[in-house]
N, C-alpha and C positions, 0 to 999 in steps of 0.2 A: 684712330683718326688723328691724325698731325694737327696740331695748336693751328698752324697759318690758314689749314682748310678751313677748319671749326669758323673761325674769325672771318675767314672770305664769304664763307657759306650764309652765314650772320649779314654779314653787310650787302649782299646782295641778293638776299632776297628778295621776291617780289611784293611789293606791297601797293595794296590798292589805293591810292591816292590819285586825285582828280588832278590834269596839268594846269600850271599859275605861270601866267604871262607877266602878270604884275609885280610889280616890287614887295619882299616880303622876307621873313623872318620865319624860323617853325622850327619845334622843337621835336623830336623822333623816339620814342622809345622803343626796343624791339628786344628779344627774346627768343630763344633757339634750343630746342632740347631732342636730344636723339632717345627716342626708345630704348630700354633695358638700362637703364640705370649709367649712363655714357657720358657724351659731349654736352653738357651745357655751358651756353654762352647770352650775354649782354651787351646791348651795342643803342651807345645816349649818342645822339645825332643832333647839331645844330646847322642851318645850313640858312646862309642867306644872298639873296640876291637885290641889287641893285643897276637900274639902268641910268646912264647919264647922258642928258639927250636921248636924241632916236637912235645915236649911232652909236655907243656903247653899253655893255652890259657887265658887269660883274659879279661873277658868282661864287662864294667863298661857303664850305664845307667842312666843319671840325666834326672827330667823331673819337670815342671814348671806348675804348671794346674790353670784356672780358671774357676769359673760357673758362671751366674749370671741369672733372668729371673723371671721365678714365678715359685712355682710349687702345683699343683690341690688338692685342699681339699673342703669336705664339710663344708658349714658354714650358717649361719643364713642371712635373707634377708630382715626381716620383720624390718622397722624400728621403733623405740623405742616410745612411744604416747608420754613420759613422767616420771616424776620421780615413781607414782605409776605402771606405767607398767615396771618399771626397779625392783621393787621393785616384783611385783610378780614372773616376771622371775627368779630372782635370788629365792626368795622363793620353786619354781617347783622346780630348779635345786638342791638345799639343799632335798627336800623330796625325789626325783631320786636317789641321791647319796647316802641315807640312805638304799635303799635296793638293790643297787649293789656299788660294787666301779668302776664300767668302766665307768661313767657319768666323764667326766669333766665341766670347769668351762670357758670354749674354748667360749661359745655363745648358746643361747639357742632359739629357734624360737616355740612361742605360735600355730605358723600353720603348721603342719606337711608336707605341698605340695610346703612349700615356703623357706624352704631348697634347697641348691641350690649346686654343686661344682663350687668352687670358686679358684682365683689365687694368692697367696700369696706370695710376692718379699720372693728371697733369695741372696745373694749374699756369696762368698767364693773362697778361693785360697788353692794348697796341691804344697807342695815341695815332691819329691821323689828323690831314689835312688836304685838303683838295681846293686848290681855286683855279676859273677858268676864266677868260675874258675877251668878249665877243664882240666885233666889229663889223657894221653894216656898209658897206660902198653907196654910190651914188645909185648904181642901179639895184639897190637894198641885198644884195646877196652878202653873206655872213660867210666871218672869217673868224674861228675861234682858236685858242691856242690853252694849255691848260698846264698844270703841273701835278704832282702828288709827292706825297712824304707818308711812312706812316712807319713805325719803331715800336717792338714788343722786345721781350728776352730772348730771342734768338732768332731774328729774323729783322731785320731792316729794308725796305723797299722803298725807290726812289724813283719817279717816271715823268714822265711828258707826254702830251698829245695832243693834235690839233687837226682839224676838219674845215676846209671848204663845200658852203651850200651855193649854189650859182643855179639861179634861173634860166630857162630854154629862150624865154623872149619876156616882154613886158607884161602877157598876159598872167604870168606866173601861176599854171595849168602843170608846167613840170617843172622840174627840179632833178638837179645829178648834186650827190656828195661826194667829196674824196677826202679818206682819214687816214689818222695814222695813229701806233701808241707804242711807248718803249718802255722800259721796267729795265732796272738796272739793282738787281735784289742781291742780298749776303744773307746767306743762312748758315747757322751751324751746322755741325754733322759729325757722328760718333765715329771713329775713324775704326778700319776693320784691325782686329788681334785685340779690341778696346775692350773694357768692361763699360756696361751702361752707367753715365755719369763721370765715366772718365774721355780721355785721347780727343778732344771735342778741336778741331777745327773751322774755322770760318771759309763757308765755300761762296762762289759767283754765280748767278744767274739772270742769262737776259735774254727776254724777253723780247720780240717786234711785233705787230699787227698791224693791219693796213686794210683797207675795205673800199669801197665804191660802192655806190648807190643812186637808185631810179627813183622820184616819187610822181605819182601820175593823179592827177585829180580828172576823173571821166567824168562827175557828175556834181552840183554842188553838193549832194549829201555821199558821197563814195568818191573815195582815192586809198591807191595803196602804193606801196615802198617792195623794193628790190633789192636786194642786197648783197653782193660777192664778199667774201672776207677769207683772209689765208695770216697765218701765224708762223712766229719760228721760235723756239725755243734751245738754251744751250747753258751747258754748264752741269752743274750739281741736283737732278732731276730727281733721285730714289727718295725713298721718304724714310730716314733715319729713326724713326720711332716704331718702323713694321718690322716684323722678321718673317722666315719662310725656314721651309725645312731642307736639308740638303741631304740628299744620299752620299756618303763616301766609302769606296772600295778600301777600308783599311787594309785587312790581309790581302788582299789581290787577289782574292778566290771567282772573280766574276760573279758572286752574287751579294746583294746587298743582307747584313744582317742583321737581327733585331737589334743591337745594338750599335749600326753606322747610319744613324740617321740624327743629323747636327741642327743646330741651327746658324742661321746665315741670316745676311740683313738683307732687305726689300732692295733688288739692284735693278735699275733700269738702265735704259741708255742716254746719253747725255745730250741729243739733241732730238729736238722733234717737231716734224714740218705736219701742221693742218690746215685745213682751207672749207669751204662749205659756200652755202649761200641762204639766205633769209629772206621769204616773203610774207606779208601779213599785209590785211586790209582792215579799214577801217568803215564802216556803215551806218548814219542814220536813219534808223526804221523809222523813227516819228518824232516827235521834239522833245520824246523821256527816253528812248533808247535809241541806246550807241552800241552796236555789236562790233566786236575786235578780233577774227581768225587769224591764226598764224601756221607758219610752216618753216620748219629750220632741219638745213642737214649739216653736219658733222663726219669729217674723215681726216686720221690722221695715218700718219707712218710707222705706227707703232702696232696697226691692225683694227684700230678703235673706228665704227661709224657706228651714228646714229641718227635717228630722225625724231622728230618732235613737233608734235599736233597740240596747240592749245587754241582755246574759245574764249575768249573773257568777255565781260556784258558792264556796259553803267545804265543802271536803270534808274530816272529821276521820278521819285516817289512825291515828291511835294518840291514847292521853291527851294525850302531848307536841306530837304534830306535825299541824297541818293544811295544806294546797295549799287556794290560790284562783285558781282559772283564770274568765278573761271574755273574751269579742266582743265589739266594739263594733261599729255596721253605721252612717254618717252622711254624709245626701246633700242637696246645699244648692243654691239657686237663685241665682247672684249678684246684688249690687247694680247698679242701673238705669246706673251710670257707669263698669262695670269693662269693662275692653276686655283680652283675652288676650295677655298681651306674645309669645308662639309664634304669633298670628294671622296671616294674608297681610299685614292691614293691621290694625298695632295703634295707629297712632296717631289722636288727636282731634283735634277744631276746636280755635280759636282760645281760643273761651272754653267754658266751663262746668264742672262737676262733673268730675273727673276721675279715677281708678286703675287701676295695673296690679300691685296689690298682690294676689297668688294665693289669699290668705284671705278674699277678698271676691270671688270669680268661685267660677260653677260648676263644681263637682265633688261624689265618693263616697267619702269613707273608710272605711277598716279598720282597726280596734284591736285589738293581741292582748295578754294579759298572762296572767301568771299571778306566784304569793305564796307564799309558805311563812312559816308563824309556827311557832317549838317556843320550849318552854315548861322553860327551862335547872333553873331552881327553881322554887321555889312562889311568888316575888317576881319572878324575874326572866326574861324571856322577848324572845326573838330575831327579828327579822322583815328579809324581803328580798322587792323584789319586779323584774321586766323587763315592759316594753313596746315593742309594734314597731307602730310608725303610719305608712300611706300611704295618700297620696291619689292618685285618676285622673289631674291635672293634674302628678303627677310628683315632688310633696312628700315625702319619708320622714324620719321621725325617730323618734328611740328613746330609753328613760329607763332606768334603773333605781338602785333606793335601797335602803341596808341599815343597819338601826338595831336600838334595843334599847330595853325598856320594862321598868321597875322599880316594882311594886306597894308602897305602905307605908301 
């Protein structure tokens, strides 16, 4: 798993916290670890908002990240006889590399079965920042506009984004948004013929999003939201920390032999258009519970859809204390070039499109969490919450964060 994912995965996950209208300050602690001894990461959150008057708000968000753990690639297992068997493997890899260039210079194993995914330490840290700032008009519909920064060791990311909410009429029964967001990112990347740690160039990527949105209130305990959303992406997309396997015809016998099977880096393609739409409602069953359904599809150009069913609940247990428990249900089709690294046969031809990155093949996840918020004073109020995520293809990980929010 890539440093940038680990750290996004981290900061966005879901966490059960009650929404605050109020001016306030809070402090976030959160936690992220992958199953089988992998990705662990840390993410210290401050975030505070202030409104000035009715008609402005400002909301300013630093956040503090670490990762640290292995993460899974394919790699060579066959150990070395000796200086001439060092000498022929590098030999193979130089005749590979002459008739493609997706052969690197990463490890090379004489037995094609004795390839293995392997765990490779990483370590890293990102500072962030996010502030947004939100303006009401005369006839109260909201205009916000936002920014972001956020800087680790090999990756810098820099964006904007901004959404209009505008009422249907005075009653303010509906409501349409329209948003937008941009990311204008530099990541490293190992350049191919490189050894790992060496050939590292700084690549571009960017990012657009845009969406539109319906919210309807049919009742005063039930309204729900609507949601179009389409993305683009471009640039430097493969993820420079995976590798895959390559068949190459060295003698030109037409068949592949135990020993022309190379390794090559995770290569994708360098733009990619998705779009979907999002519905969820929201339900007061009685004056302790609030039930949350949702519904989200996912498709892109790379082959990827997916859908996504969750339930989440706040049930008020006393004045001070409430529980939020949720399901998440998420089953996805993978991309047109992912081949199952546990396959008979996972590796590719010579050229093209290539991954054996497990977040981009098929599988079904499950999400469970649940929240507790209590309410210490009439300012100050406690929140915690756990999640346990696994997928069919074998993936588990689990979060949990505990902070504290200060009304003033």
């Amino acid at each position: 798993m890539s440093k940038k994912l680990s750290l996004t995965i981290l900061t966005t996950a879901a966490v059960s916290v009650p929404a605050i209208g109020a001016d306030h300050i809070s402090q976030h602690y959160m936690n992220f670890e992958e199953y089988g001894d992998k990705v662990r990461a840390q993410d210290l959150v401050t975030s505070i908002e202030k409104s000035f008057g009715l008609d402005y708000t400002l909301a300013v968000e630093l956040g503090y990240d670490s990762v640290s753990g292995a993460s899974p690639s394919w790699g060579p297992t066959t150990a070395s006889t000796g200086d001439a068997d060092l000498v022929n493997r590098h030999n193979k890899t130089v005749q590979a590399q002459k008739l493609t260039d997706e052969v690197i210079r990463a490890g090379y194993d004489p037995h094609r079965d004795n390839y293995a995914v392997q765990k490779y330490d990483l370590e890293d840290t990102r500072q962030s920042i996010n502030a947004r700032l939100t303006y009401r008009d005369e006839k109260r519909n909201e205009w916000t506009f936002g920014g972001n920064y956020s800087k680790e060791e090999d990756y810098v990311s820099m964006g904007m984004n901004g959404q209009v909410l505008f009422y249907a009429d005075s009653r303010k029964n509906r409501s349409y948004t329209v948003g937008f967001s941009t990311l204008f990112d530099e990541t490293t990347a190992f350049q191919k013929y490189a050894n790992y740690g060496n050939g590292q160039q700084w690549e571009d990527i960017f990012t657009g999003d845009v969406e539109v949105g319906l919210s309807q209130i049919f009742t005063p305990n039930f309204y729900s939201t609507f949601t179009l959303y389409a993305g683009y992406t471009s640039g430097y997309l493969s993820n420079h920390y995976l590798t895959v396997l390559r068949e190459i015809d060295i003698n030109a016998n037409g068949t592949i032999e135990d020993d022309e099977v190379f390794l090559g880096q995770d290569s994708r393609p360098d733009t990619r258009m998705s779009g979907g739409f999002n519905v969820q409602s929201f339900y007061n069953v009685n004056s302790k519970l609030v039930v949350n359904p949702r519904y989200k599809y996912f498709s892109d150009d790379w082959g990827i859809s997916s859908h996504q069913l969750s339930l989440k609940a706040s049930y008020k247990i006393t004045d001070s204390l409430s529980i939020m428990p949720g399901y998440t249900w998420y089953n996805q089709e993978g991309a047109d070039f992912y081949r199952d690294p546990t396959s008979r046969d996972p590796s590719f031809a010579a050229t093209g499109y290539a991954t054996s990155d497990l977040r981009l093949g098929t599988y079904t996840g499950n999400a469970y969490e649940v929240g507790a918020s209590y309410k210490i004073t009439a300012e100050l109020r406690g929140n915690a919450s756990y999640a346990y995520y696994e997928q069919t293809n074998g993936y588990e990980a689990s979060w949990w964060s505990v902070g504290a929010t200060y009304e003033f």
